[in-house]
Backbone atoms as SQL, in Angstrom:
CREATE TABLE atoms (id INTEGER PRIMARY KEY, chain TEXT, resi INTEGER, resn TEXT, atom TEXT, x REAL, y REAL, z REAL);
INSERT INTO atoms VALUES
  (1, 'A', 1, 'UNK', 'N', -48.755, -124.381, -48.052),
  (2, 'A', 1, 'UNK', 'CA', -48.820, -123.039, -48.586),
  (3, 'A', 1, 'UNK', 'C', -50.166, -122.840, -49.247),
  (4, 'A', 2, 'UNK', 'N', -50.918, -121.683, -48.846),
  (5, 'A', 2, 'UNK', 'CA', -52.097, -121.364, -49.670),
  (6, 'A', 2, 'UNK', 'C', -51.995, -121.192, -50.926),
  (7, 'A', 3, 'UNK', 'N', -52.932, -121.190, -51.644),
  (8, 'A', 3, 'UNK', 'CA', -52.819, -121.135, -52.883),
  (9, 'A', 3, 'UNK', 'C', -53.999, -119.940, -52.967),
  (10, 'A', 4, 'UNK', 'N', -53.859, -119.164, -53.960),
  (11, 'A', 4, 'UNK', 'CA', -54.478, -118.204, -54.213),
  (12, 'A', 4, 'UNK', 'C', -54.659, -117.786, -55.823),
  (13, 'A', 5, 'UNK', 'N', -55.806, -117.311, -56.662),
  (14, 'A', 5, 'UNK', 'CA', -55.858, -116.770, -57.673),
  (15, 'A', 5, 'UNK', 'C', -56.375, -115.299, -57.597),
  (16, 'A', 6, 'UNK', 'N', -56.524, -115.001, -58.220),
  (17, 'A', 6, 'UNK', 'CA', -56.864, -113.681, -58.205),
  (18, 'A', 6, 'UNK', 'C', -57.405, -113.009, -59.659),
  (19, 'A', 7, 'UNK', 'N', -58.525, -112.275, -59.891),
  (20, 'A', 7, 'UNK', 'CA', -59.568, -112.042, -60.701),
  (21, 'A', 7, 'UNK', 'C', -59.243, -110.404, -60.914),
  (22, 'A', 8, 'UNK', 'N', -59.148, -110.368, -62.230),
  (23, 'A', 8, 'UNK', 'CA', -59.743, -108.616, -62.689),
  (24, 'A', 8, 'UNK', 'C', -60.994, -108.286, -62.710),
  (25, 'A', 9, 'UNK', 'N', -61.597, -107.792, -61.409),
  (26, 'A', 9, 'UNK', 'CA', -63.160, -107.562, -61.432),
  (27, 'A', 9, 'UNK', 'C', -63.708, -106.021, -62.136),
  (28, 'A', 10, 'UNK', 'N', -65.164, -105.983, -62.032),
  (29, 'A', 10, 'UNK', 'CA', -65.269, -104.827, -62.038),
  (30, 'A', 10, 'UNK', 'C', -64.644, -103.441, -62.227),
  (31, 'A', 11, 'UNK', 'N', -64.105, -102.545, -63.392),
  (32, 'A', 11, 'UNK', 'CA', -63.788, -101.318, -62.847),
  (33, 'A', 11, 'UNK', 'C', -62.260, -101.161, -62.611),
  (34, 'A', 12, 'UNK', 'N', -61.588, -102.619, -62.746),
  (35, 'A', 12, 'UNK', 'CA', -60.235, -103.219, -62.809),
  (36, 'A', 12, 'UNK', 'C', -59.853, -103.069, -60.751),
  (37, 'A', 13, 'UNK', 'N', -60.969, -103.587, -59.981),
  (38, 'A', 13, 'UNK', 'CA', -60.750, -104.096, -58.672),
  (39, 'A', 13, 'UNK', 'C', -60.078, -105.614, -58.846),
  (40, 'A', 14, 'UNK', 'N', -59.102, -105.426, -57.930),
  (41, 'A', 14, 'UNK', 'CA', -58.389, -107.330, -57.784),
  (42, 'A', 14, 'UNK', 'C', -59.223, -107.949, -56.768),
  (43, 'A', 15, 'UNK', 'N', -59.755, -108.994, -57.389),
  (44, 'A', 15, 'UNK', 'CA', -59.945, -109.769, -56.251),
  (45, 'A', 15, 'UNK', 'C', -59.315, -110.739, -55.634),
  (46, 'A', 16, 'UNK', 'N', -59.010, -110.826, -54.647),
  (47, 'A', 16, 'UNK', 'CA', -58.495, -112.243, -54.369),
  (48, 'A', 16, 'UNK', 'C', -59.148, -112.766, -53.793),
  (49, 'A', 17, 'UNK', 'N', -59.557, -114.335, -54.602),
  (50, 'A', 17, 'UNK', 'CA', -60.870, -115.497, -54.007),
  (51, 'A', 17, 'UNK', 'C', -60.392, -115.767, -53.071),
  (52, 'A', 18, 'UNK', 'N', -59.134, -116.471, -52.350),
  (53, 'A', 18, 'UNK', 'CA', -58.708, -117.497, -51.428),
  (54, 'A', 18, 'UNK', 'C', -59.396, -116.617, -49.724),
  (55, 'A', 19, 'UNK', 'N', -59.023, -115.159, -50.321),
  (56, 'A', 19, 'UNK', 'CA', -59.278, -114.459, -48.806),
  (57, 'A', 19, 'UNK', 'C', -60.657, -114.051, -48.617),
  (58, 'A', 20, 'UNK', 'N', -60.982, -113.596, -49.934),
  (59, 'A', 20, 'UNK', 'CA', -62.144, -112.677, -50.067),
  (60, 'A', 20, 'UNK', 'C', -62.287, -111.431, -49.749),
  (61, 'A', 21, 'UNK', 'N', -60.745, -111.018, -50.783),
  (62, 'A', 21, 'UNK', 'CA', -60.523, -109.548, -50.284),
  (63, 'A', 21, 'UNK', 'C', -60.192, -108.327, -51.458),
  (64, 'A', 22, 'UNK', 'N', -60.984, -107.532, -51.809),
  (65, 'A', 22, 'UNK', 'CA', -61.424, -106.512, -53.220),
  (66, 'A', 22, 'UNK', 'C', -60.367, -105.619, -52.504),
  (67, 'A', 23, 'UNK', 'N', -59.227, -105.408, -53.281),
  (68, 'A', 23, 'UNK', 'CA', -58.287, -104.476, -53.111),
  (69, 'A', 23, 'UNK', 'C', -58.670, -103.517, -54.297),
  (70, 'A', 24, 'UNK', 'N', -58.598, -102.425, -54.027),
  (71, 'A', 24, 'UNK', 'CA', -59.228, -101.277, -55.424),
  (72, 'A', 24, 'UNK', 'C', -57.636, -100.554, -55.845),
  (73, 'A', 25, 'UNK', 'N', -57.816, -99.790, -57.017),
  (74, 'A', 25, 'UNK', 'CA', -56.821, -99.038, -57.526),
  (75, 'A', 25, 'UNK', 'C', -56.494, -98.128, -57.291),
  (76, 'A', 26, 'UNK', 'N', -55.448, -97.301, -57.091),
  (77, 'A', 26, 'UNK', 'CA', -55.690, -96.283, -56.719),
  (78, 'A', 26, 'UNK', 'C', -56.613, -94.763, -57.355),
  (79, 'A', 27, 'UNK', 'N', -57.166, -94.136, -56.817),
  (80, 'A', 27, 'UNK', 'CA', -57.884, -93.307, -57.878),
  (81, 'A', 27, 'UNK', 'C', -57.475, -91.466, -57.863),
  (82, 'A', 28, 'UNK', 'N', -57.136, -91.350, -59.094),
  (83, 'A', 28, 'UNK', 'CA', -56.338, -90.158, -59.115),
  (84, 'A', 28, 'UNK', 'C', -57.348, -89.215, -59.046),
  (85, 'A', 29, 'UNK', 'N', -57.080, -87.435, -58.799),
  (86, 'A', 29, 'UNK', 'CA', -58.174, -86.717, -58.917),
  (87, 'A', 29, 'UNK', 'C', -57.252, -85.425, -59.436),
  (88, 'A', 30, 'UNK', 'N', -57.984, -84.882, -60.731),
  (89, 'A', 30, 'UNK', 'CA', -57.022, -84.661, -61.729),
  (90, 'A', 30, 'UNK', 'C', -57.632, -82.576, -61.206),
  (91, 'A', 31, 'UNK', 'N', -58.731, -82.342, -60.670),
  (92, 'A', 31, 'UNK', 'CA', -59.091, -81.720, -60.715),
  (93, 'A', 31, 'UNK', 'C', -59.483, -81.275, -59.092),
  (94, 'A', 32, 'UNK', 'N', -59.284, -79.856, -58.426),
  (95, 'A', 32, 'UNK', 'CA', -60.202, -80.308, -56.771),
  (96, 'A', 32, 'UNK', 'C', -61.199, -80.571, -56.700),
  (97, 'A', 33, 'UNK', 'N', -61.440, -81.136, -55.465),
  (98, 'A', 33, 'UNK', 'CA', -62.609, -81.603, -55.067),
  (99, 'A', 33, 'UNK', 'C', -63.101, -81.488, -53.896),
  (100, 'A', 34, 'UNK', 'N', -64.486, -81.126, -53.296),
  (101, 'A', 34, 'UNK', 'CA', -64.878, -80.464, -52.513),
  (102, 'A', 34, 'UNK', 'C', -64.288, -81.729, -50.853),
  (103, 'A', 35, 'UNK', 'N', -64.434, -83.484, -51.802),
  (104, 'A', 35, 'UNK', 'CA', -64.361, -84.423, -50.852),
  (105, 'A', 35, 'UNK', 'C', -62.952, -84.190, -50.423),
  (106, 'A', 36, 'UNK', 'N', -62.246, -83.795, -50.993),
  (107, 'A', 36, 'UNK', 'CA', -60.570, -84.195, -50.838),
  (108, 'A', 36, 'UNK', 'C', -60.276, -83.501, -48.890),
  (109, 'A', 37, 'UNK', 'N', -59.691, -84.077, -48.767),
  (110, 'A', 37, 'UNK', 'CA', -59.054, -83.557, -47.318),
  (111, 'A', 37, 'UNK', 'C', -58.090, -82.612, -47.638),
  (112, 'A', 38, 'UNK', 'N', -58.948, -81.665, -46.693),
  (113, 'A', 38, 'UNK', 'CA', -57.844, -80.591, -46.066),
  (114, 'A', 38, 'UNK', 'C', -56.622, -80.697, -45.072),
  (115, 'A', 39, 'UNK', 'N', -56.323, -79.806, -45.513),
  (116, 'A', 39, 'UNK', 'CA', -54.533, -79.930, -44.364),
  (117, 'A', 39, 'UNK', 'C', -55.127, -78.945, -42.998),
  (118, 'A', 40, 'UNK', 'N', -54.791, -79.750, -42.139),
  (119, 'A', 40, 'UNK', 'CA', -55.141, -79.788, -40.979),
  (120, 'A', 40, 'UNK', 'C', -53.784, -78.484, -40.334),
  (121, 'A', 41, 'UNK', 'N', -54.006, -77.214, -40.621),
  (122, 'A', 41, 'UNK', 'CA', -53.098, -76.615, -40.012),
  (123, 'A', 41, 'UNK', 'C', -52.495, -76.521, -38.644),
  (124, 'A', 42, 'UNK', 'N', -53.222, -77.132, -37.685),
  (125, 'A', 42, 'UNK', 'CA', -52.859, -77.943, -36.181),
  (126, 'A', 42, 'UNK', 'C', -51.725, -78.444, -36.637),
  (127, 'A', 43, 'UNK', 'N', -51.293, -79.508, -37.571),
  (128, 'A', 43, 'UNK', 'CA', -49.836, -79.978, -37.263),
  (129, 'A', 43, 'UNK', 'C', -48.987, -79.289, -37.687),
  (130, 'A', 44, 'UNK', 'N', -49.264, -77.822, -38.439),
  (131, 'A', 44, 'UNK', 'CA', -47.653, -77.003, -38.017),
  (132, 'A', 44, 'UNK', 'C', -46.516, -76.778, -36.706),
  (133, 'A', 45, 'UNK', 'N', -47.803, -76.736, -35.389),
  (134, 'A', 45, 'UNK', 'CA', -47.643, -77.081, -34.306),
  (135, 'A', 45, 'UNK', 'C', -46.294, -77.931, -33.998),
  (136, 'A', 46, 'UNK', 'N', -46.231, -78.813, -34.433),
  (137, 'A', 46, 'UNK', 'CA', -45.482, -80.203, -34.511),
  (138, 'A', 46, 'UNK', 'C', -44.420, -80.687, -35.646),
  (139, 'A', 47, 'UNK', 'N', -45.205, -79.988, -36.456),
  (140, 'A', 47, 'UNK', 'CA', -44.006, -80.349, -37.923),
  (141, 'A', 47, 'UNK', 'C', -42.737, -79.386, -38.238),
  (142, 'A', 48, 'UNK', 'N', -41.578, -79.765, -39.043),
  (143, 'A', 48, 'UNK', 'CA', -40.786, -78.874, -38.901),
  (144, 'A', 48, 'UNK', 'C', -39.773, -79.591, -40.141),
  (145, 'A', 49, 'UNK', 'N', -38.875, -78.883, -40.747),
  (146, 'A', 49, 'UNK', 'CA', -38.548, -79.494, -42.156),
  (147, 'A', 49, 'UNK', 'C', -37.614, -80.149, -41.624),
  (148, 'A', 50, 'UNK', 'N', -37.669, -81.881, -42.295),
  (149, 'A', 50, 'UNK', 'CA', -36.716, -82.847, -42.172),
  (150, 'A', 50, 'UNK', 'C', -35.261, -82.384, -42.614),
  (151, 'A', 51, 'UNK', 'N', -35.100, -81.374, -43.564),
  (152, 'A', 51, 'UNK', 'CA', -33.890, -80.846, -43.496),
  (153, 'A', 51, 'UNK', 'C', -33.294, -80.304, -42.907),
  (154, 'A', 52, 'UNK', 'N', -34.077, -78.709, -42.627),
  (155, 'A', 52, 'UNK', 'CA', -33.169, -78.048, -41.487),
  (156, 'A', 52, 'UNK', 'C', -33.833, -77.880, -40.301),
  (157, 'A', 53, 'UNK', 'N', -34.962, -78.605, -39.866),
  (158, 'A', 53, 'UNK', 'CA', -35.313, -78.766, -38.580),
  (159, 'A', 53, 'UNK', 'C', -35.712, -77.533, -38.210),
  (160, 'A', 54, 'UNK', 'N', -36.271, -76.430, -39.166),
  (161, 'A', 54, 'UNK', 'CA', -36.966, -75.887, -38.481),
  (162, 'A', 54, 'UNK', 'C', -38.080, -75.349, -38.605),
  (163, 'A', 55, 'UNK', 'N', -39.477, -74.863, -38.726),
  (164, 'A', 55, 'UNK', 'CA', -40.744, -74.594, -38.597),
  (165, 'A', 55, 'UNK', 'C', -41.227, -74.731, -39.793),
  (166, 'A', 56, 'UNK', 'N', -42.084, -74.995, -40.727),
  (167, 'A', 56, 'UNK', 'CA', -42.517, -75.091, -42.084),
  (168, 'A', 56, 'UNK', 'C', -43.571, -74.019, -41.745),
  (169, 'A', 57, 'UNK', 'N', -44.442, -73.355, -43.165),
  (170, 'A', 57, 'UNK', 'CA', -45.356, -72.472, -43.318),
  (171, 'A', 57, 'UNK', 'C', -46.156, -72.706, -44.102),
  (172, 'A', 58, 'UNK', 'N', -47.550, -72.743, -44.261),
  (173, 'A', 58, 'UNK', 'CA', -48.699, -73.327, -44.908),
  (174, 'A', 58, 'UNK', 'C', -48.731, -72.010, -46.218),
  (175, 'A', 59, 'UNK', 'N', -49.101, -72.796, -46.879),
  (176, 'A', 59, 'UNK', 'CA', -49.496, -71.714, -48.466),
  (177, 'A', 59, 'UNK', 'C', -50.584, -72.312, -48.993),
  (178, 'A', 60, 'UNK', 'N', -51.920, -71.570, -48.422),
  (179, 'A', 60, 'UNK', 'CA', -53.134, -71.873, -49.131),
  (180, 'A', 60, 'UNK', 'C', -53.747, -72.056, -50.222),
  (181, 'A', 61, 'UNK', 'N', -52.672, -70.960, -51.361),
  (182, 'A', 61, 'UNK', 'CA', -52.748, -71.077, -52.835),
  (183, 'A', 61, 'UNK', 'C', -52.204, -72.042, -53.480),
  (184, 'A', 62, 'UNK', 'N', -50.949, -72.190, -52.840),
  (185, 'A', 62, 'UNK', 'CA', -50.483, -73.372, -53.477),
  (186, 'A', 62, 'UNK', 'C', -50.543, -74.996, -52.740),
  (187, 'A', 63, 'UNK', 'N', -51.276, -74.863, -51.379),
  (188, 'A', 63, 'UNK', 'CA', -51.599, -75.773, -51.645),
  (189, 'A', 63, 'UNK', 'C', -50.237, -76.712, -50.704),
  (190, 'A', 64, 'UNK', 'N', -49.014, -76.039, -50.198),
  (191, 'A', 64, 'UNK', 'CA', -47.612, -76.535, -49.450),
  (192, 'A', 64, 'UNK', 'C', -47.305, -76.150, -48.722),
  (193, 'A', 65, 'UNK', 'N', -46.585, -76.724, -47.968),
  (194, 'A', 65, 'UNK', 'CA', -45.821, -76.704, -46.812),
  (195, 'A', 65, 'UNK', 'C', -44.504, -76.014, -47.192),
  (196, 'A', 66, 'UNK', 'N', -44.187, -75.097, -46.812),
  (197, 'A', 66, 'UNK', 'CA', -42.589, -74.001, -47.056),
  (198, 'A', 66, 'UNK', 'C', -41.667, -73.809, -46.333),
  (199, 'A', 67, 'UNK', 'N', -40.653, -74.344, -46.154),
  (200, 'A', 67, 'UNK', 'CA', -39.322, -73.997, -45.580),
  (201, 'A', 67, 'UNK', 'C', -38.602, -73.136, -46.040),
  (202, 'A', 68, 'UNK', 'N', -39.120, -71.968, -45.176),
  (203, 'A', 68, 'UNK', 'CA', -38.541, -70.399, -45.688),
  (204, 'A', 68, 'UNK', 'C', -37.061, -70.256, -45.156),
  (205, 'A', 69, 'UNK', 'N', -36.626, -70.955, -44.309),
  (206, 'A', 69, 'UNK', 'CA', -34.732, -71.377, -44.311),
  (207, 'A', 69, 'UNK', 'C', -33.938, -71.671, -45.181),
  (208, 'A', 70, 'UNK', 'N', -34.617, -72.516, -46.238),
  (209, 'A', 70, 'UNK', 'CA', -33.874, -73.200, -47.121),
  (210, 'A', 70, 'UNK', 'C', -34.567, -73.224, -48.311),
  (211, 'A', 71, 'UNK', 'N', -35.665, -72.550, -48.418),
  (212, 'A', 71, 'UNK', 'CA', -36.507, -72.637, -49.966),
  (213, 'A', 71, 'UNK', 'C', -37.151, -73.492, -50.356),
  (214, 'A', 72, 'UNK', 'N', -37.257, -74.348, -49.717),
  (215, 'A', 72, 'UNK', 'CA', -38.094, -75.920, -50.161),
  (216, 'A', 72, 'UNK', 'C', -39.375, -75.803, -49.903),
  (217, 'A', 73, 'UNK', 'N', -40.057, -76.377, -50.877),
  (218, 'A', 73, 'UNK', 'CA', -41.553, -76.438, -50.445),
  (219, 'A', 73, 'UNK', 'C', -42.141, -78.506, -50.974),
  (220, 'A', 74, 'UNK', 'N', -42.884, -78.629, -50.077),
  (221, 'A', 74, 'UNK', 'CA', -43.262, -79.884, -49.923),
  (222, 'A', 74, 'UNK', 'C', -44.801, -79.915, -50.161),
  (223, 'A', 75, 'UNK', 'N', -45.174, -80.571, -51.097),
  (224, 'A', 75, 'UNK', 'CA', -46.356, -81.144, -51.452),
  (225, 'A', 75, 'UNK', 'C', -47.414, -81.762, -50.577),
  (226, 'A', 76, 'UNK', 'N', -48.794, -81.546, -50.741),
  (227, 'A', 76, 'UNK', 'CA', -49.572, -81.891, -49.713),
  (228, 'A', 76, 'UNK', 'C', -50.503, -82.682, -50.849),
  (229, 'A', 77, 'UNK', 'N', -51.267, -83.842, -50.483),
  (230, 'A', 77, 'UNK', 'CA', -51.886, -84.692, -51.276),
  (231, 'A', 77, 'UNK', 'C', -53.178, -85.308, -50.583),
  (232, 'A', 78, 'UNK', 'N', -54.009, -84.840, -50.791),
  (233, 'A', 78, 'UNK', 'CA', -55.392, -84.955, -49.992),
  (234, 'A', 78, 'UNK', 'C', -55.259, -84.838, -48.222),
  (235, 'A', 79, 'UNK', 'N', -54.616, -84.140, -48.067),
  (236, 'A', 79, 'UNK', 'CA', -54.530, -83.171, -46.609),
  (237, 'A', 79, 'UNK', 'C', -53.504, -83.958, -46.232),
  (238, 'A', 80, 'UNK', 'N', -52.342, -84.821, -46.461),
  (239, 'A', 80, 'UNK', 'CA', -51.434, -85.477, -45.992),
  (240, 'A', 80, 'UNK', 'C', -50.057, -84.726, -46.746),
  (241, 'A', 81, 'UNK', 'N', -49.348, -84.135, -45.891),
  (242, 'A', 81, 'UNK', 'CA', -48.029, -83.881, -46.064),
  (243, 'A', 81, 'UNK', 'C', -47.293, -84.522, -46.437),
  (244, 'A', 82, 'UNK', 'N', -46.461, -84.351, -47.794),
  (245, 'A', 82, 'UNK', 'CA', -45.272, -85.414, -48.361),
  (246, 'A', 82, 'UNK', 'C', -44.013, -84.350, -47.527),
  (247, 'A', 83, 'UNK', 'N', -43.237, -85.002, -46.990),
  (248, 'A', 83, 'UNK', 'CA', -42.163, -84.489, -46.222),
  (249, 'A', 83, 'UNK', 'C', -40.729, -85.595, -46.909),
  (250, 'A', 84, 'UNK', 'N', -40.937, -86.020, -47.853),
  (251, 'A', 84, 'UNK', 'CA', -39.792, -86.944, -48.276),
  (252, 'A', 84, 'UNK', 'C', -38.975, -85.606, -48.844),
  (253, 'A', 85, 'UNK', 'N', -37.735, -85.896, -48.800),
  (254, 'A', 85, 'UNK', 'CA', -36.832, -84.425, -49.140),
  (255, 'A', 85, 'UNK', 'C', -36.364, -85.001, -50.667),
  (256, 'A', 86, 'UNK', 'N', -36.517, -86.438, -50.918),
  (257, 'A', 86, 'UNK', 'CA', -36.482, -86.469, -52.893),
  (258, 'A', 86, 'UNK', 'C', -37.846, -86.007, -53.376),
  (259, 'A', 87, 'UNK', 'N', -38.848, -85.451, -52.675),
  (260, 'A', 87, 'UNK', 'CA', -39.993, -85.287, -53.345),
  (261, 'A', 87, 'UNK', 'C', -40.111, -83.906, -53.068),
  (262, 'A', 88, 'UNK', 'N', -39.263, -82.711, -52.621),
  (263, 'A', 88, 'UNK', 'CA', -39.439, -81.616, -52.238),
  (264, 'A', 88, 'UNK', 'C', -39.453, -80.895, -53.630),
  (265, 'A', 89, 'UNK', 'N', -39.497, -79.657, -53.616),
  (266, 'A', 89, 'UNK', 'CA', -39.054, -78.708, -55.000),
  (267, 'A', 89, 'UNK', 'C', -38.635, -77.446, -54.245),
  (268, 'A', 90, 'UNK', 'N', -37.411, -77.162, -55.357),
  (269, 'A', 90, 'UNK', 'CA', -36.814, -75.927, -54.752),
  (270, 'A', 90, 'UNK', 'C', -37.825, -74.770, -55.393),
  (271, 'A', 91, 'UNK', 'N', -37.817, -73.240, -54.047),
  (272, 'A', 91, 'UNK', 'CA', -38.575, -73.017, -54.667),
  (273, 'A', 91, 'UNK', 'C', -37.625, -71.288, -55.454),
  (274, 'A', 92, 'UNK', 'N', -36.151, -71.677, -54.991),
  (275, 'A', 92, 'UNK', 'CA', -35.266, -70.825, -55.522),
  (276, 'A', 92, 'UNK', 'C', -34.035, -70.888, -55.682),
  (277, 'A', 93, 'UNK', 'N', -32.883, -70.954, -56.195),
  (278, 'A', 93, 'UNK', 'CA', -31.379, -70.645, -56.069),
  (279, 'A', 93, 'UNK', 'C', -30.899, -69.916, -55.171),
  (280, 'A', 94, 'UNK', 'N', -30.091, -70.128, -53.853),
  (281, 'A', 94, 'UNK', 'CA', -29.412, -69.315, -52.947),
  (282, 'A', 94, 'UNK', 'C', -28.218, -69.972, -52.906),
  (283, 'A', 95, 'UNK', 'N', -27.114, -69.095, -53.383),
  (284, 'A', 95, 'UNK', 'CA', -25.973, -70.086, -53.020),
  (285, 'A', 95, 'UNK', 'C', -25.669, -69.726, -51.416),
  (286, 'A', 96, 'UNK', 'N', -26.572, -69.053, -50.331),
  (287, 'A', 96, 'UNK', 'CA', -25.995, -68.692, -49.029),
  (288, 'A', 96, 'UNK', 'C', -27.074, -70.059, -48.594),
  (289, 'A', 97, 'UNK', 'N', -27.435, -71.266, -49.101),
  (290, 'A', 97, 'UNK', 'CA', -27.889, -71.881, -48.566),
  (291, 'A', 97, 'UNK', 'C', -27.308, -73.226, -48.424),
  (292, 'A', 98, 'UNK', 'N', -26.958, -73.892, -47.436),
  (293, 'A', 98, 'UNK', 'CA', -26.177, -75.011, -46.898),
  (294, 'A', 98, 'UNK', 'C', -26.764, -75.899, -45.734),
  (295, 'A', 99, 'UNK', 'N', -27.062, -77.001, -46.326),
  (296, 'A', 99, 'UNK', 'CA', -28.157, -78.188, -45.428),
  (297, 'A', 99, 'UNK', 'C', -27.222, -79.287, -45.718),
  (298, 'A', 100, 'UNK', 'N', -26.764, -79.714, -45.224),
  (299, 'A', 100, 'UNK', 'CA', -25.988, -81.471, -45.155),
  (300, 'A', 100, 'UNK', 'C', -27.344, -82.587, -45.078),
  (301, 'A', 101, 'UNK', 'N', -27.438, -82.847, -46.114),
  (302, 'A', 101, 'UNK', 'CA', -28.297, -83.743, -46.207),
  (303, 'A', 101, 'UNK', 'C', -27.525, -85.287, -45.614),
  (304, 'A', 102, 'UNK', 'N', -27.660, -86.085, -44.915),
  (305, 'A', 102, 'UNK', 'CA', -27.296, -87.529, -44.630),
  (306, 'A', 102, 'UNK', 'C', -27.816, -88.271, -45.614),
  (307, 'A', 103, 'UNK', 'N', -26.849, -89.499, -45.970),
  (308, 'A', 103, 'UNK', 'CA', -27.591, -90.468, -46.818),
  (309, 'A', 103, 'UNK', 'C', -28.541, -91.531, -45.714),
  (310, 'A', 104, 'UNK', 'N', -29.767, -92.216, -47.145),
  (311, 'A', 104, 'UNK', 'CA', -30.643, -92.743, -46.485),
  (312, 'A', 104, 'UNK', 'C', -29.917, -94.197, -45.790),
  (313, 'A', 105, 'UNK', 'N', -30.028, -94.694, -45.391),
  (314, 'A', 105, 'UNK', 'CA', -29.546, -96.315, -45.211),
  (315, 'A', 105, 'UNK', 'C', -30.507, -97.507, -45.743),
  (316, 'A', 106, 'UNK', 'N', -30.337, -98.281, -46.708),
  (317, 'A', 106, 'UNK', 'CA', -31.115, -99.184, -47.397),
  (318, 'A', 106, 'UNK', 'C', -31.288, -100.542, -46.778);
């Protein structure tokens, strides 16, 4: 079995000596930024809400993906779509709204 240590470098980068491999932290960005990736509106094309399966809608102001079926809107994070449905937010109360969510399998 290898043996390995590993160093708090620089800036709080890990190093690990055995490989010689600088894994970095993640780095938050609290504010926009001109670098950040855009959402590539091409994959509306293709995408469609894991809940009710059907078409999502881009919102430039805010910045999400909208499932105008069911009210949900999904977070976008440097041009990558979060589509996890525990990470969604409602974006209203309808009691005429009914999605059978399945449980996950662990």
């Amino acid at each position: 079995m290898l043996c390995t240590r590993t160093l708090l470098g620089e800036r709080g980068a890990v190093l690990n000596l055995a490989r010689g491999i600088i894994l970095s932290p993640p780095v938050y960005h609290d504010e926009p930024d001109s670098t950040l990736k855009n959402f590539d509106e091409n994959l509306l094309k293709v995408l469609t809400c894991p809940l009710s399966k059907k078409p999502l809608r881009y919102d430039k102001e805010t910045n999400q993906l909208l499932s105008d079926e069911i009210g949900v809107a999904y977070s976008i994070i440097d041009g990558i779509p979060n589509l996890n449905p525990q990470d969604a937010r409602m974006l209203k109360t309808n009691s005429n709204i009914n999605v059978k969510i399945k449980p996950t399998e662990l």
